[in-house]
N, C-alpha and C positions, 0 to 999 in steps of 0.2 A: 458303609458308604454304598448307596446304591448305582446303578449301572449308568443312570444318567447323570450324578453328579461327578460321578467317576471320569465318564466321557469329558462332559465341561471340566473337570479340570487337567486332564491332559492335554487338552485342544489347548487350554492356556498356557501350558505352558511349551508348548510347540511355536508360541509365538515370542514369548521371550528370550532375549538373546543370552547368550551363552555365559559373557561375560557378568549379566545380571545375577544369574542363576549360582555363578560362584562366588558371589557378595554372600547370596541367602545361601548356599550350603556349606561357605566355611562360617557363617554365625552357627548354621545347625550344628554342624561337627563339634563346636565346640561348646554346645551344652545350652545355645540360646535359643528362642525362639525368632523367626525372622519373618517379616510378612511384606510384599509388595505393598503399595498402599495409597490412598487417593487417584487422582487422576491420570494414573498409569493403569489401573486395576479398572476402573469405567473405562477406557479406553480400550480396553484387550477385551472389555465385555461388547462394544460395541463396535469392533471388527475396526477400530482406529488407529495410527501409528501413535504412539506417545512420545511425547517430546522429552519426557524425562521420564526418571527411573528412581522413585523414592521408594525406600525403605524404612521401617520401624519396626527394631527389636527391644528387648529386655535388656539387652547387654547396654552401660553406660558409655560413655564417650570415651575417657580412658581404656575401657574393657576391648571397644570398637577400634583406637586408634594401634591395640599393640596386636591386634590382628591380620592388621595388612599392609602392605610393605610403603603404600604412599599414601599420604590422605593432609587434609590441611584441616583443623580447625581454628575457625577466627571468628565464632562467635558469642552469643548467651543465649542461647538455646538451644544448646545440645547437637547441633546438626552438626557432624565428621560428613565431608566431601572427600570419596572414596575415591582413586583414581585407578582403574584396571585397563592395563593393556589390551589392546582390541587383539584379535587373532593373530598370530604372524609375528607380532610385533617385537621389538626389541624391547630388554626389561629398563623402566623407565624409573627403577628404586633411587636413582641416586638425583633426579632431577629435585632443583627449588619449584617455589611456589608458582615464582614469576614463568621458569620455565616450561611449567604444565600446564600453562593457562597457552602456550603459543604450540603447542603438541596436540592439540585437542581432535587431532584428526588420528591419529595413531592412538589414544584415549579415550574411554569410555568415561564420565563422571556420573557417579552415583550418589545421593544424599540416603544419610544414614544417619537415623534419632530415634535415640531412645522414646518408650512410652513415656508420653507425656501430662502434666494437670497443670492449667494453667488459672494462676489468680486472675485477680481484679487489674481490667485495662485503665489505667487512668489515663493514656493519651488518644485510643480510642483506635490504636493500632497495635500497641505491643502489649505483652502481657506483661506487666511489675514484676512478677516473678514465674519461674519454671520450676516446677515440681517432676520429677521423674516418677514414673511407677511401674509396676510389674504387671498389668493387664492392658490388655490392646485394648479392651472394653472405655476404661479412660482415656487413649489415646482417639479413640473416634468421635467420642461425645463433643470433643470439644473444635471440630471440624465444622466447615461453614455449612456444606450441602450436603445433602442425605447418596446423592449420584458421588460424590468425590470423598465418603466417608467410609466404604468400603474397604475391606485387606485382605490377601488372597495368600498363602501359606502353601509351598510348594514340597512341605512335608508330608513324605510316606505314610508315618503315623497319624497325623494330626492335619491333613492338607485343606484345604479348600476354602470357599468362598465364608467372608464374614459379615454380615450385610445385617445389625442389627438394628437401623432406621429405614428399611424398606427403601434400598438402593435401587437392585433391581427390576422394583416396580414400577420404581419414578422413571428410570428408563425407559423400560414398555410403554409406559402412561408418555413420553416426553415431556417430563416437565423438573422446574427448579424447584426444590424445596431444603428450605433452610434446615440443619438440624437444631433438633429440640423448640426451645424458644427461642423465635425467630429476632423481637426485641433483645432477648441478650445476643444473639450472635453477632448483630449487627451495632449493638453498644460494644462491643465486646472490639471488632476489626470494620470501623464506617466501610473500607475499602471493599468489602465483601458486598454492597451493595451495586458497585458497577460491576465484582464480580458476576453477578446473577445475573445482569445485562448481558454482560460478555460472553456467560455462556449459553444461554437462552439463545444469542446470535449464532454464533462457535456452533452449536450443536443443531442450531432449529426446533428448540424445546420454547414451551412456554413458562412462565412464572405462576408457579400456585397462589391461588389470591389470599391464602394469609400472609403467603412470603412477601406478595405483593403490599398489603395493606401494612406491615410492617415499615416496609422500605418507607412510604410515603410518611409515615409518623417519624420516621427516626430522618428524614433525609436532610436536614439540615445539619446532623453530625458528619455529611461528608466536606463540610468547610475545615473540619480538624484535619482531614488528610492533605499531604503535602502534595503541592503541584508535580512531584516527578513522578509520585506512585498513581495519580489520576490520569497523567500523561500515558502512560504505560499501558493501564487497561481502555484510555478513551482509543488509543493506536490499535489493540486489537480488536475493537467493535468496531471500528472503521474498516480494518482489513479482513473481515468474517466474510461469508457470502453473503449475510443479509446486514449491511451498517445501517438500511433507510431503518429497518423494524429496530435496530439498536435506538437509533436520534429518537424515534417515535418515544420508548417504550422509557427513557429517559426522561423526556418531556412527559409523560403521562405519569412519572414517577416523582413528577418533583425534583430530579437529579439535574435536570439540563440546567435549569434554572442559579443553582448555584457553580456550573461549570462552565458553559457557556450561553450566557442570556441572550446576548445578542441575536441568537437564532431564533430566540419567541418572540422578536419585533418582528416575524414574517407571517406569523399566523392570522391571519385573516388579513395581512397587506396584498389585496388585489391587485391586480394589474390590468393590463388592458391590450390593446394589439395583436398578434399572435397567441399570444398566452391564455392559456384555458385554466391554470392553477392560479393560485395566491403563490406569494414568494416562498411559504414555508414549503408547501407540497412540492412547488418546481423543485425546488435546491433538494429535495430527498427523492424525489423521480432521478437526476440528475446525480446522483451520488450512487445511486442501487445500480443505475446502468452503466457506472467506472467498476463497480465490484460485480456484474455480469459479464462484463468484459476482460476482467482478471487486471485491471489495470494497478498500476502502485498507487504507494501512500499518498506521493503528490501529486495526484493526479485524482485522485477519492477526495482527497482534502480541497483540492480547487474546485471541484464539481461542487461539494456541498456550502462552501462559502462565496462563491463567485457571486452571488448575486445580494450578497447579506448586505450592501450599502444600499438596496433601494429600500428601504423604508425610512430612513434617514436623509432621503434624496427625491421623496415623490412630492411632487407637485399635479396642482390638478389642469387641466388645460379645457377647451372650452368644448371639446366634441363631447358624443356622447355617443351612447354604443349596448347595444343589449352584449349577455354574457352569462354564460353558467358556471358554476364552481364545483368543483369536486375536494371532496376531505378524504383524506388517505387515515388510517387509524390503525394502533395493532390489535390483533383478534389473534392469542394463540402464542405469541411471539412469531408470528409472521406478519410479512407484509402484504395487504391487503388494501383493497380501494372500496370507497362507498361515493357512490356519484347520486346528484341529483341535479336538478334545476328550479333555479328559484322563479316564480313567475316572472313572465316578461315585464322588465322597466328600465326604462334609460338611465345606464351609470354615466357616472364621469370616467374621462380619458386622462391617463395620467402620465407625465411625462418625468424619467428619473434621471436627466442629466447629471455624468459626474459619479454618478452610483459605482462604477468601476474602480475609482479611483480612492474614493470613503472607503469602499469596500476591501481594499486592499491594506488601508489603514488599519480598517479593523481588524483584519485577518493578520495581522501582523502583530497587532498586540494582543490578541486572542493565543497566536503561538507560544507568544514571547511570554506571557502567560503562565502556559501551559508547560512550558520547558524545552520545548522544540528545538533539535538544532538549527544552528543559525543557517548552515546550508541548506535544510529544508523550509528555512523560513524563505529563505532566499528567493528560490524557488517557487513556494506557492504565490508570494506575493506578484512574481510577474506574471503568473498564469492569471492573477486575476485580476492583473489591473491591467490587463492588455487582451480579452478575453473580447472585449467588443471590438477586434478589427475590421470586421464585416463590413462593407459595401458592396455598392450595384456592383455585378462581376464584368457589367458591362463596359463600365467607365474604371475599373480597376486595371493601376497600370504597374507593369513589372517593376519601376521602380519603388511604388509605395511597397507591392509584398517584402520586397528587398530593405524596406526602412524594418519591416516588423521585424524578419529573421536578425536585424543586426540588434533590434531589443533586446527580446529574448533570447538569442543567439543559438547557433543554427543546430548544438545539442539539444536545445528543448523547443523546436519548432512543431514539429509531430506531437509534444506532448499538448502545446497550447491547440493544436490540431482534434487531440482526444477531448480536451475540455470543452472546443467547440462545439464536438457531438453530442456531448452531456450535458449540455446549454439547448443546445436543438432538440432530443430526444424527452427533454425534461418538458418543451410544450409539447410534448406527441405526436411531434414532425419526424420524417424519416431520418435513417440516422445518415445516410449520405445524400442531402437532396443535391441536383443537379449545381447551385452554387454553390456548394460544399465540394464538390468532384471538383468545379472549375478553378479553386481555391488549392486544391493537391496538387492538381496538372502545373498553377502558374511558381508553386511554391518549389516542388521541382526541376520548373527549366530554372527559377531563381537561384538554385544550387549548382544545377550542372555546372561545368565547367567548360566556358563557350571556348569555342572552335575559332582559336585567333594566331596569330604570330608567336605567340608568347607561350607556343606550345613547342614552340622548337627549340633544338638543343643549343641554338646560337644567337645572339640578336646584335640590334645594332653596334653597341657599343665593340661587341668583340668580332665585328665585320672592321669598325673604325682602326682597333689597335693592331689587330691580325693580319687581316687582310687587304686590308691599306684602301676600304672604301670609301668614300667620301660623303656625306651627309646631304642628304635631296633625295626629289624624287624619285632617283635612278634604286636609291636604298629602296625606298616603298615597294618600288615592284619587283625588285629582288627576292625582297622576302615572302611577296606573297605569292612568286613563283616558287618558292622553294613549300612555302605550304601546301600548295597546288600537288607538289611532289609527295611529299610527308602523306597527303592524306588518300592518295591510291596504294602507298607502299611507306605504312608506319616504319617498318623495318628500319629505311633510306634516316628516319630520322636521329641519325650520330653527327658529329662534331667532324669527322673524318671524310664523310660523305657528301656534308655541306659545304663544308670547306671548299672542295673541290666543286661543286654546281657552281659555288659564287663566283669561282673564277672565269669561268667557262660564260656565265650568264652576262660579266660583268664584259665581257667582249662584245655582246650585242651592241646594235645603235638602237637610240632611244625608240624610235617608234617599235622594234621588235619588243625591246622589253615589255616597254608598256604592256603591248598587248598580252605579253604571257601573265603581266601583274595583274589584270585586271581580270583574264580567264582564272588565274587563281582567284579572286576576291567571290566570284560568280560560282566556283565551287564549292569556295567556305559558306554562302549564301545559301545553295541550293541543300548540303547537307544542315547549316541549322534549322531550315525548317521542315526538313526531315524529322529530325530528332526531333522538331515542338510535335510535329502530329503524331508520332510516335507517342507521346506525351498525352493529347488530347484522345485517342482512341483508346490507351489505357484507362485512362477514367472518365471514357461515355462522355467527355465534351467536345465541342466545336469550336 
């Protein structure tokens, strides 16, 4: 072993955690071979956390399962789920199935499978049968990617990297390449095709163009995969850093189309007004800048559907209007732009009344679909069917902002806030223009909680039964004397303290009270529009 492989592989395993390390060296110990393997092994090669911790040795399922003191097997191929106590912990030998799955933070879970050959897939996800074998050599062949076919072996004697599809070139190089033949892998698991997607986005890598050309021949076998396993990887190409280059590279693959179409009635649906994109491009501008913003799933998902009912909703109207258009395309598996402008000529103005509302339809059964829970269907659907609340800010009055927050209801008012940006940002407008600020400020004071009577510890009724006061105006300016009180010295605000003001105040003759009721009203006044401009100089409006 020379000095540099020697180095790479200690660095490796400086980074695997402990509990892993005693998976693979009591397989060693006991006379097997043990190797990290897949996308744990690319992962530790490209400075990444991995999310999982799989193994494959020689040793059988039986052989693996009387090895360690916990483990669950339940199912047909071969995988033992190892379960090892994290550091510290207490021994969890005697826990059930059900009880290791709600320990999972004092628990490490390891998967652990024998080498593997697998037949002929007739469903076009599983293999008909599992064959075991004694060489890692067949356990890698039959892996999807050349990057996640790799297995790293953490033995003295025998230790190091295994890479014989030229893993860690595709690395270097950034890119996806299917192993062996690309038509069988992907006859073989259709689902391995939005895998490529996913990690193309996951990683920032591109798709090798045979891997590519394959996809596009085979991609109507991804109708045989079930809507919860396409739910699954369309969810983390949405949540990657790059989901616009994922839609893109879908739709260039022939994938979108049997997953979600509705998104290719946007391609080349123009628009007009504000808008410099067609519908397709806005809605993928508009989804990149939820996932540069780190924003969540429903809120990726509203950006890139919000707008899917106008093509089903455009009419033409009688203006007309010069316009340039820009095509967004992927180059690389990134996201990239190519702009031009067509020569100058009068389009039509088109107007897509209602498009919020289709669009919400669709997005709903687009979900429902796809598998979606219902609470995120829930969810998305009102971010986009309420997504054009926008009016003049001039003429907008705090009771309308107040109708919206009771729609979507005042936990997802900031999120329809976000989607508004990703609607904004998606024509190339700033992401907070000054009606956007004015729309924070009035949504804000719409929440606070105004400065009224009803902030005291006592009200009418318990002035009536208590303290023997009687109903009229003399109450009005009682109370609003006592607010008057309350808001130089919160403190005064007890039940103990009032009490006694009301008696004391209730001695006054009418014209004293009044006057103090009406100096409190003028204070409650003077502090709410305090607090509004308080409001307006935070978000730069007037």
């Amino acid at each position: 072993m020379d000095s540099i492989t020697k180095n790479l592989n200690e660095s490796l395993i400086l980074k695997i955690p402990k509990e892993v390390l005693q998976v693979t060296e009591r397989l060693e110990q006991s006379g097997f071979e043990a190797y990290l393997v897949g996308g744990c092994v690319r992962d530790l090669l490209m400075d990444r956390e991995p999310n999982d911790w799989d193994v494959t040795t020689n040793a059988k399922p039986e052989q693996i399962i009387g090895l360690f003191e916990k483990t669950v097997y339940e199912n047909n191929f071969g995988t033992v789920l190892v379960f090892v106590p994290r550091e510290t912990t207490a021994d969890v030998s005697h826990l059930s199935a059900k009880a290791l799955a709600s320990a999972e933070e004092t628990l490490r879970q390891i998967e652990v499978t024998p080498y593997r050959i697998e037949t002929k897939y007739s469903d076009f996800r599983h293999p008909d049968e599992v064959q075991f074998s004694e060489n890692i050599e067949d356990d890698l062949k039959r892996r999807d990617f050349t990057v996640n076919a790799m297995a790293f072996r953490n033995s003295r004697a025998e230790g190091g990297i295994t890479d014989i599809y030229d893993g860690l070139k595709d690395i270097k190089d950034k890119t996806i390449k299917a192993v062996g033949d690309a038509d069988d892998r992907f006859q073989e698991d259709a689902l391995r095709m939005l895998r490529a997607v996913r990690f193309a986005c996951q990683l920032d890598f591109s798709v090798s163009y045979e891997t590519m050309e394959s996809i596009l021949k085979n991609s109507e076998l991804i109708k045989k995969i079930s809507a919860e396993r396409i739910h699954d990887e369309f969810v983390k190409i949405i949540m990657s850093k790059n989901p616009a280059s994922g839609i893109l590279m879908l739709q260039k693959f022939c994938l979108l189309k049997n997953i979600i179409p509705e998104l290719e009635e946007g391609i080349n649906c123009e628009q007009s007004g504000e808008h410099i994109y067609d519908v397709w491009n806005h809605l993928l501008h508009a989804l990149q800048h939820a996932a540069d913003k780190n924003w969540p799933l429903e809120i990726r998902l509203a950006a890139l559907f919000h707008d899917i009912g106008k093509p089903k909703s455009r009419r033409d109207s009688a203006e007309k209007e010069q316009n340039s258009l820009t095509l967004l395309h992927p180059s690389g598996g990134t996201f990239r732009q190519q702009n031009f402008s067509p020569s100058p000529q009068k389009k039509k103005k088109y107007t897509f009344y209602g498009h919020e509302v289709i669009g919400a339809r669709m997005t709903k059964k687009i979900m429902e679909r796809l598998k979606f829970p219902k609470k995120e269907i829930e969810l998305v659907d009102k971010l986009v069917r309420n997504h054009m609340f926008f009016s003049d800010t001039e003429l907008i009055t705090l009771s309308a902002v107040r109708r919206i927050i009771a729609k979507v209801g005042e936990e997802n008012i900031w999120l329809l806030m976000d989607v508004r940006e990703c609607d904004r940002v998606g024509m190339k407008k700033k992401e907070a223009p000054y009606r956007l600020r004015k729309y924070f400020a009035m949504i804000e004071e719409a929440l606070r909680d105004p400065i009224s009577v009803g902030q005291l510890k006592i009200d009418g009724e318990f002035m009536i039964k208590e303290l023997g006061i009687k109903p009229g105006p003399r109450m009005g300016w009682i109370l609003h004397a006592l607010l008057e009180e309350v808001l130089d010295a919160p403190e005064k605000n007890t039940v103990e303290h009032l009490s006694l003001l009301v008696k004391s105040l209730n001695m006054l003759g009418d014209d004293e009270l009044r006057t103090l009721g009406e100096r409190g009203k003028e204070k409650k006044d003077e502090l709410e529009e305090e607090e509004v401009a308080k409001l307006h100089q935070k978000h730069g409006v007037k």
